[in-house]
C-alpha positions in Angstrom: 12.7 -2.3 6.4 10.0 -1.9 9.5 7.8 -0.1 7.3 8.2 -2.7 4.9 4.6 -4.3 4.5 2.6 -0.4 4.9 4.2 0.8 1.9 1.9 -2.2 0.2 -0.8 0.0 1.5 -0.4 3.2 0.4 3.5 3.6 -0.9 1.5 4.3 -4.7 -0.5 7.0 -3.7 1.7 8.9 -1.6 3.0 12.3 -3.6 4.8 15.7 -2.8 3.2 19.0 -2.5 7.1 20.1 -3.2 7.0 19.0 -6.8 5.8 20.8 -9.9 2.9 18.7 -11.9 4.3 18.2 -15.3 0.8 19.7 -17.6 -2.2 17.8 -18.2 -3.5 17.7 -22.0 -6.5 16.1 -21.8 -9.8 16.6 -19.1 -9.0 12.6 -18.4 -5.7 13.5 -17.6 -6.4 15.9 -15.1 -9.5 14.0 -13.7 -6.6 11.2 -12.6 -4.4 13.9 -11.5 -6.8 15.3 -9.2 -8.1 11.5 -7.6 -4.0 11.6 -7.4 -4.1 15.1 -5.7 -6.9 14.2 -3.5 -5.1 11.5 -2.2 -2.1 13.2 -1.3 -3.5 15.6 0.0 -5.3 13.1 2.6 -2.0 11.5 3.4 -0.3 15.1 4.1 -2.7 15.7 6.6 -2.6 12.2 8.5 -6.4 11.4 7.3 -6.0 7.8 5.9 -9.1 6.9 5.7 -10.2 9.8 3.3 -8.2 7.8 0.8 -9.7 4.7 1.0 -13.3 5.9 -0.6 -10.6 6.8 -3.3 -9.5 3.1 -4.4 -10.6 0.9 -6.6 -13.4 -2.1 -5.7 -10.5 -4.4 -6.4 -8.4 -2.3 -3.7 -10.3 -2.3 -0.8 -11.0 -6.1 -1.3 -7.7 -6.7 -1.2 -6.6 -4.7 1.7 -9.9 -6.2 3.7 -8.6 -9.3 2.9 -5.2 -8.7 4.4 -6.7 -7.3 7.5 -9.3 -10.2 8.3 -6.5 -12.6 7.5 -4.3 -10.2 10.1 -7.4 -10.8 12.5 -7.8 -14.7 12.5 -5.3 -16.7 14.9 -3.0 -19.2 13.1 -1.4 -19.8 9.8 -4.4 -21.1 7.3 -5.9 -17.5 6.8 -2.2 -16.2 6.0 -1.9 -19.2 3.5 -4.6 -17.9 1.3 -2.9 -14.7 0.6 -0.5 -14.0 -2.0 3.1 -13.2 -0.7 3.2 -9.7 -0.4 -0.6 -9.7 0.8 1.1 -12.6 3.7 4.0 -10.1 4.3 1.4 -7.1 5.2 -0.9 -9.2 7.4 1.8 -10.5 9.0 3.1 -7.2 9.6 -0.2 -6.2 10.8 -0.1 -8.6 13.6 3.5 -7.5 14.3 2.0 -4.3 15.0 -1.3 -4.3 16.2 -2.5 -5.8 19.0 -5.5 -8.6 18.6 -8.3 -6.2 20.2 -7.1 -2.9 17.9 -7.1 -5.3 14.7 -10.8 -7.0 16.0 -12.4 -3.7 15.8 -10.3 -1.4 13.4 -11.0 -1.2 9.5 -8.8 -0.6 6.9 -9.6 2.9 7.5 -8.6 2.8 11.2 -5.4 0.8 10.0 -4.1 3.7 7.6 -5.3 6.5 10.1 -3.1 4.7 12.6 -0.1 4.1 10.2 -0.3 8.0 9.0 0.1 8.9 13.0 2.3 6.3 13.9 5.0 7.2 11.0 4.9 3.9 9.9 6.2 5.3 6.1 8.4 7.6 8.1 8.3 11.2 8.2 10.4 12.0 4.2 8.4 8.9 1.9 5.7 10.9 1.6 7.3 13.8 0.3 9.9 12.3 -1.5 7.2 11.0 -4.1 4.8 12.7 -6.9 3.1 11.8 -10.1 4.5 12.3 -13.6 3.0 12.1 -17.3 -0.3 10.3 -17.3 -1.6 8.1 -19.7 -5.2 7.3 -20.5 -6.5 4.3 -22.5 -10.4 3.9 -22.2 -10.9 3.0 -18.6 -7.9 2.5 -17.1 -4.8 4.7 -16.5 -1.3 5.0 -15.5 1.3 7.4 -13.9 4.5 7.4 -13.7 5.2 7.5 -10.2 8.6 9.2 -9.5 10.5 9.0 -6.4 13.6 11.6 -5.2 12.4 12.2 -9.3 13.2 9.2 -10.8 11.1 6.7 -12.0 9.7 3.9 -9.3 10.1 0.5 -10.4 6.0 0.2 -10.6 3.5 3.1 -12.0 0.5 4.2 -10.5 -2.8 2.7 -12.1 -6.1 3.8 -11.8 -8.8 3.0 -13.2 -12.6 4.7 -13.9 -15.3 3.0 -11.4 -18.8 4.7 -11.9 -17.6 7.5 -13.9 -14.9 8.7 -10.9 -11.3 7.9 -11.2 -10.0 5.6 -8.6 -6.4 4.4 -7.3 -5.6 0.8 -8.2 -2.9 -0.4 -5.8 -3.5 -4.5 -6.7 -0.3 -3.6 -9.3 2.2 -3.2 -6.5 0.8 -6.1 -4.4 1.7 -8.0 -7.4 4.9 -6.7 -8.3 5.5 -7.1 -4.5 4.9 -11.0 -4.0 7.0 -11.7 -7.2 9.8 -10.0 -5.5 9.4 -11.6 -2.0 8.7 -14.9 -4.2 12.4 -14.3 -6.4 13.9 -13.3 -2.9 12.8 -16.0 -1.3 13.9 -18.4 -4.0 17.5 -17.1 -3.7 18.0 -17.5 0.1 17.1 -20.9 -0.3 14.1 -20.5 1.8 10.0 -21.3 1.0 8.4 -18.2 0.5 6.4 -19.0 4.6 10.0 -19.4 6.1 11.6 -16.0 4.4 8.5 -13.9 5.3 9.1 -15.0 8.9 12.5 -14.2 8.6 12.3 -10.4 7.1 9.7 -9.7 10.0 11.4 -11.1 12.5 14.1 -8.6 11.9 11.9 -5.7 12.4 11.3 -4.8 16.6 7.6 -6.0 17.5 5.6 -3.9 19.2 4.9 -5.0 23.0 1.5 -7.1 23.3 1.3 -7.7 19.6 0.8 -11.2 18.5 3.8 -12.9 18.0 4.6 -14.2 14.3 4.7 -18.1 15.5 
């Protein structure tokens, strides 16, 4: 649960070197494979930020908009964000101080996660790509974990002729569960955030969640 909010981040993209690629039929195919490769590559070897270049436009938007929301003091920037987009800022905050989130960017934030083991040392390998499918400009992946299907796929979709990770699906999929969660404590969707994050150990001279 403490790496909760990172896996919003790059949970879809992470994939194991110690499972076997099922074939690729077409040159689309493999042309999302290797973005797919490229990125777990990057992640095996701790260099976040040489996956961000490999998102979408959509993406990196999103993920700067989690980390300026994560920058600004208060709760009105972190009630602009969807819930799962809330949960990651917040957990941002948890984890960085105000000076490292001032002048880090969303490189600088998965470059730190990677070294940190924020995902923990097995996520990484525990996940890899399965049978792609390709419809005009968009595709997706089934993402396997411990091989077996995850309960989202990995999208991508084609961005100036290059095939790029689209990682807005799992934000989605994410604040409908923390929504659906939240609904079933009994709590608002603010009030439960707070609550899951403030069962996690905050790091010392990080901002505090109230």
């Amino acid at each position: 649960m403490r790496v909760a909010f990172l896996a919003f981040f790059i949970i879809l993209i992470a994939a194991a070197t110690s499972f076997a690629a099922p074939p690729r039929e077409t040159p689309e195919e493999r042309a999302v494979a290797a973005t797919f490769d490229a990125a777990r590559t990057a992640l095996t070897e701790k260099r976040g930020a040489a996956v961000i270049p490999l998102l979408t436009r959509n993406s990196v938007r999103t993920l700067e908009s989690v980390r300026d929301a994560a920058r600004q003091p208060g709760e009105a920037p972190l009630q602009r964000l969807e819930p799962a987009e809330r949960f990651a800022a917040m957990g941002l905050r948890r984890y960085l101080g105000p000076s490292e989130l001032r002048r880090m960017s969303v490189g600088d934030i998965a470059n730190h996660a990677l070294k940190a083991g924020w995902l923990g040392p097995n996520v990484i390998s525990r996940s890899s790509l399965g049978p792609v499918r390709v419809k005009g400009d968009r595709a997706s992946g089934l993402l396997m974990v411990d091989n077996r299907p995850a309960l989202v796929p990995a999208d991508f979709v084609r961005e100036g002729g290059a095939w790029k990770i689209d990682i807005t699906s799992v934000f989605n999929f994410g604040s409908q569960m923390l929504k659906g969660f939240a609904a079933m404590s009994g709590k608002d969707e603010a009030a439960y955030i707070d609550d899951l994050l403030n069962r996690m150990p905050a790091k010392s001279g990080a901002t505090t969640l109230r």
